[in-house]
C-alpha positions as CSV (number, residue, x, y, z in Angstrom):
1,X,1.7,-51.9,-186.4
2,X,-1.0,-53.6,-184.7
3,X,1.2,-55.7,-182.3
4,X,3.2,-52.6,-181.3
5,X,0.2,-50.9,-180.4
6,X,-0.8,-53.6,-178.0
7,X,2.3,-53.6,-176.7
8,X,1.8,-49.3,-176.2
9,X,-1.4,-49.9,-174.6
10,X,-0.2,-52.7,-171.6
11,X,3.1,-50.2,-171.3
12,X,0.8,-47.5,-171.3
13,X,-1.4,-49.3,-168.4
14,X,-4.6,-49.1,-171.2
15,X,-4.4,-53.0,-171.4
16,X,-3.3,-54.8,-167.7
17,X,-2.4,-58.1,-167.1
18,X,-5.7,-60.4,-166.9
19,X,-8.2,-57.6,-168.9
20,X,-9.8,-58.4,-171.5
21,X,-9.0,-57.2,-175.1
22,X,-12.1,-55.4,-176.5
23,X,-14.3,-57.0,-178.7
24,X,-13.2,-58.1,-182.1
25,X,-15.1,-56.1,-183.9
26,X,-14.7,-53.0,-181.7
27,X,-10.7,-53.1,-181.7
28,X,-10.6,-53.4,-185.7
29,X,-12.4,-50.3,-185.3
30,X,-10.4,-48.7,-183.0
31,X,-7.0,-49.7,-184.9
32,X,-8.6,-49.0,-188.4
33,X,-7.8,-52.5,-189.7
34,X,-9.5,-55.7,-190.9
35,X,-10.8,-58.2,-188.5
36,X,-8.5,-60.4,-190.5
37,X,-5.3,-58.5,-190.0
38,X,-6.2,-58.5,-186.7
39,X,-6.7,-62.2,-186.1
40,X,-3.4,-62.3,-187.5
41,X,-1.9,-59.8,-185.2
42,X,-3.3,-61.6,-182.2
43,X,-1.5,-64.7,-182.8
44,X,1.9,-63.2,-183.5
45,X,1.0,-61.6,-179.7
46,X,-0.2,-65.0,-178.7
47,X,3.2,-66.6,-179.6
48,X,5.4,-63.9,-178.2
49,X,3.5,-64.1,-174.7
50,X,1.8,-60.8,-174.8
51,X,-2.0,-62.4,-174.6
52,X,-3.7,-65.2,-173.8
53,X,-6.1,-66.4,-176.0
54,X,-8.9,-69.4,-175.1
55,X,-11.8,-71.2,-177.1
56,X,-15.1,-69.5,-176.8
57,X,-13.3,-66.3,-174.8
58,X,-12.1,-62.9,-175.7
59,X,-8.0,-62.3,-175.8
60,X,-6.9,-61.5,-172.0
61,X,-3.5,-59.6,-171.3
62,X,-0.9,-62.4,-170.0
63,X,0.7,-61.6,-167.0
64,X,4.7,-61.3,-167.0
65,X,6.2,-64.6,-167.3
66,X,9.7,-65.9,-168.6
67,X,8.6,-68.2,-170.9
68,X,8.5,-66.2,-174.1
69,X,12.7,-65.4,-173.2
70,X,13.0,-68.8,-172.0
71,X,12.3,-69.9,-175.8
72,X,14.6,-67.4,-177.2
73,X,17.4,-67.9,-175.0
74,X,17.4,-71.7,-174.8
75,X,17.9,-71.4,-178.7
76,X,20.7,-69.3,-178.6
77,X,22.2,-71.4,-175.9
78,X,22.7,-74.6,-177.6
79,X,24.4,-73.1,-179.9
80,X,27.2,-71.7,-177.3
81,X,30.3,-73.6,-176.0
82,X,30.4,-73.5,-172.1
83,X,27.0,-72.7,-171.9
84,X,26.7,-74.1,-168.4
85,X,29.7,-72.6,-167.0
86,X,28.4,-69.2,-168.4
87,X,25.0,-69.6,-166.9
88,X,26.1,-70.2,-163.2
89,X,28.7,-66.9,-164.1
90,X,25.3,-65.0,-164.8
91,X,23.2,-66.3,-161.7
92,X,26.1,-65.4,-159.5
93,X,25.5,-61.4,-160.5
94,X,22.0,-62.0,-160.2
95,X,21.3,-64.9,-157.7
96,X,22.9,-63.5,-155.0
97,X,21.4,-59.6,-155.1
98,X,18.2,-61.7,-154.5
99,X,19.7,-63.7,-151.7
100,X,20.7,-60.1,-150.3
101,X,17.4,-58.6,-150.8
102,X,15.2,-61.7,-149.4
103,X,17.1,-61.2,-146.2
104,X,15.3,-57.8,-145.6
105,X,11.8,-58.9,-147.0
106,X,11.1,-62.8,-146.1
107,X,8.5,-63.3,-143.5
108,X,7.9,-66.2,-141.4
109,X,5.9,-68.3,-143.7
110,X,8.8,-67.5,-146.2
111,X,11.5,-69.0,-144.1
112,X,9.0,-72.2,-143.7
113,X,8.5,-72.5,-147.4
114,X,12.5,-72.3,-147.5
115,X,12.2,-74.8,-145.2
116,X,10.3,-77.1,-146.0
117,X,12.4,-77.5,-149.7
118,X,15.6,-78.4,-147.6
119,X,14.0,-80.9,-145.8
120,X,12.5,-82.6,-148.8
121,X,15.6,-82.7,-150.2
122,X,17.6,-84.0,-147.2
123,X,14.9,-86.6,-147.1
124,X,14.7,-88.1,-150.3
125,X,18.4,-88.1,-151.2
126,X,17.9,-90.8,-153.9
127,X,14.9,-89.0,-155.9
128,X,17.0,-87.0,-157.9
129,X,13.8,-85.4,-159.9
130,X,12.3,-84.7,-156.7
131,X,15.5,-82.9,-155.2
132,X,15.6,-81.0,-158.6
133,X,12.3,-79.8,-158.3
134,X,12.8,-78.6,-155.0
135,X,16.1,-76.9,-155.4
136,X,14.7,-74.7,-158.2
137,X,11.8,-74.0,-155.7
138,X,14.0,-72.7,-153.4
139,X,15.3,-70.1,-155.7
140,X,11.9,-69.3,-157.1
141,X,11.1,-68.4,-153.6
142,X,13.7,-66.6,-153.2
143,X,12.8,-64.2,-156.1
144,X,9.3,-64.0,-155.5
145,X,10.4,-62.9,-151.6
146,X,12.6,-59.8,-153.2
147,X,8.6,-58.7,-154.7
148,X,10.6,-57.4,-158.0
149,X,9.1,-59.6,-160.7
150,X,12.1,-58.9,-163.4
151,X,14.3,-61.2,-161.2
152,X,12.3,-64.0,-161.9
153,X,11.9,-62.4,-165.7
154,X,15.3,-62.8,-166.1
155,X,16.5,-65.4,-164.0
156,X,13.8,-67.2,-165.0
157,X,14.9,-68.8,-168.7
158,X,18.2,-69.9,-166.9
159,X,16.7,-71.7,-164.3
160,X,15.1,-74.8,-166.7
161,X,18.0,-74.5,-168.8
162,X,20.2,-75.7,-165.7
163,X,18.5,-78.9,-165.5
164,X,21.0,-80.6,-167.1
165,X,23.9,-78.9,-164.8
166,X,21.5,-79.3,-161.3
167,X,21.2,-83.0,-162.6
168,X,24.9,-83.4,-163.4
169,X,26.0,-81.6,-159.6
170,X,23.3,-83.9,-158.0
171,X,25.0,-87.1,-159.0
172,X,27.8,-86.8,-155.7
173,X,24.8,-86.5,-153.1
174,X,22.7,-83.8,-152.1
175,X,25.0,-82.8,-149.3
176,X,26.4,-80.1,-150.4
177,X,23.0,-78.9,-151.6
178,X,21.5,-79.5,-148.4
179,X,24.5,-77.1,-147.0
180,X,24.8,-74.3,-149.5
181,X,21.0,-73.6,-148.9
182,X,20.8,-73.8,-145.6
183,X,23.7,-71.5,-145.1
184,X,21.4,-69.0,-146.8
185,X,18.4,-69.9,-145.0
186,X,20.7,-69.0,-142.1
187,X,21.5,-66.0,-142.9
188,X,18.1,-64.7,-144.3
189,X,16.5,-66.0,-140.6
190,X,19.1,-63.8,-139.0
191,X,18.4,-60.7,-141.2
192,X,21.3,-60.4,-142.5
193,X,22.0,-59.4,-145.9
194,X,25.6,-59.2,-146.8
195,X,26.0,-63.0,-145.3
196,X,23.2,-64.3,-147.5
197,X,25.0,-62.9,-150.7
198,X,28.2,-64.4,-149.6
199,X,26.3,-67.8,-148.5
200,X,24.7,-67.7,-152.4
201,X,28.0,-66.7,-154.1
202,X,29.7,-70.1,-152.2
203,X,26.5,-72.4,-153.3
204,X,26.6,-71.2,-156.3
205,X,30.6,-71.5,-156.5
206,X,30.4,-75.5,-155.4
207,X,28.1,-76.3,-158.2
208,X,30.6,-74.7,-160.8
209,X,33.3,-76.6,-158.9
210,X,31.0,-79.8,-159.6
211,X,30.1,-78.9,-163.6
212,X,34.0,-78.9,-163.9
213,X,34.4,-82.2,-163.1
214,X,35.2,-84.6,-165.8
């Protein structure tokens, strides 16, 4: 009861991300429940990545991440057959709405970031963690460009879990990496949306191509 009613109140816009929960004492009161009950609550809240909660602090409201679904999802996952394949299926609904949308909304500092990530890349072709690292930051910037924070919500989760795929993909050179962004970088500096969905859908299509080697 208690941990539904935190999540009524940040719904509800009574609790936003980065407030402080009342005092203890006070929001036993307000809920009509022990202290301890409430302690207990908390955690459960803690754990599902409702609140943050810090030595010597009151409770503050977490903003909306993806890690909380990340856990969930990565469970479920390793429990799948073809759970790569099925991922890159997924990011191809998803990934390239946001390539479509970033077209319309990235600015110049945007297309730099973007940038930048391709560069790094196509200079340190033998860092392999490094390239990683930067690929997913291309596609985080991507999201964060489209300003609708349930992209990265969802996309989110699927993005560490393809660690092991962006690792696998990585192993023929970076080439085509190199390539499939900068064909959406492309497109986005000319503004034009339906080409930077079409230049996700065939970077996303060459790294199935590469999962399905032997």
């Amino acid at each position: 009861m208690i941990i539904r009613t935190i999540h009524s109140y940040i719904l509800d816009g009574k609790l936003k991300p980065g407030s402080e929960l009342p005092p203890e004492r006070v929001f036993a009161e307000q809920l009509g429940v022990s202290r301890f009950s409430l302690r207990e609550a908390l955690r459960a809240a803690q754990v599902q990545g409702l609140i943050e909660i810090r030595k010597g602090k009151r409770p503050r409201v977490s903003e909306p991440t993806s890690n909380a679904a990340a856990d969930v999802i990565a469970l479920t996952l390793k429990r799948k057959k073809r759970t790569l394949l099925d991922l890159i299926e997924v990011r191809m609904a998803i990934e390239t709405e946001v390539a479509k949308k970033a077209a319309s909304k990235a600015t110049a500092r945007d297309i730099l970031e973007l940038e930048e990530t391709i560069h790094s890349i196509r200079n340190n072709p033998d860092d392999h963690n490094l390239c990683i690292r930067e690929d997913i930051k291309f596609h985080e910037i991507l999201m964060r460009v489209t300003e609708n924070p349930i992209f990265a919500i969802m996309i989110g989760p699927l993005t560490e879990l393809l660690r092991e795929s962006r690792m696998k993909t990585i192993q023929s050179g970076v080439d085509h990496i190199v390539q499939g962004h900068g064909n959406v970088l492309k497109a986005i500096r000319n503004r034009d949306p339906d080409r930077a969905h079409q230049a996700m859908r065939e970077h996303l299509e060459m790294a199935e191509k590469d999962i399905k080697k032997p």
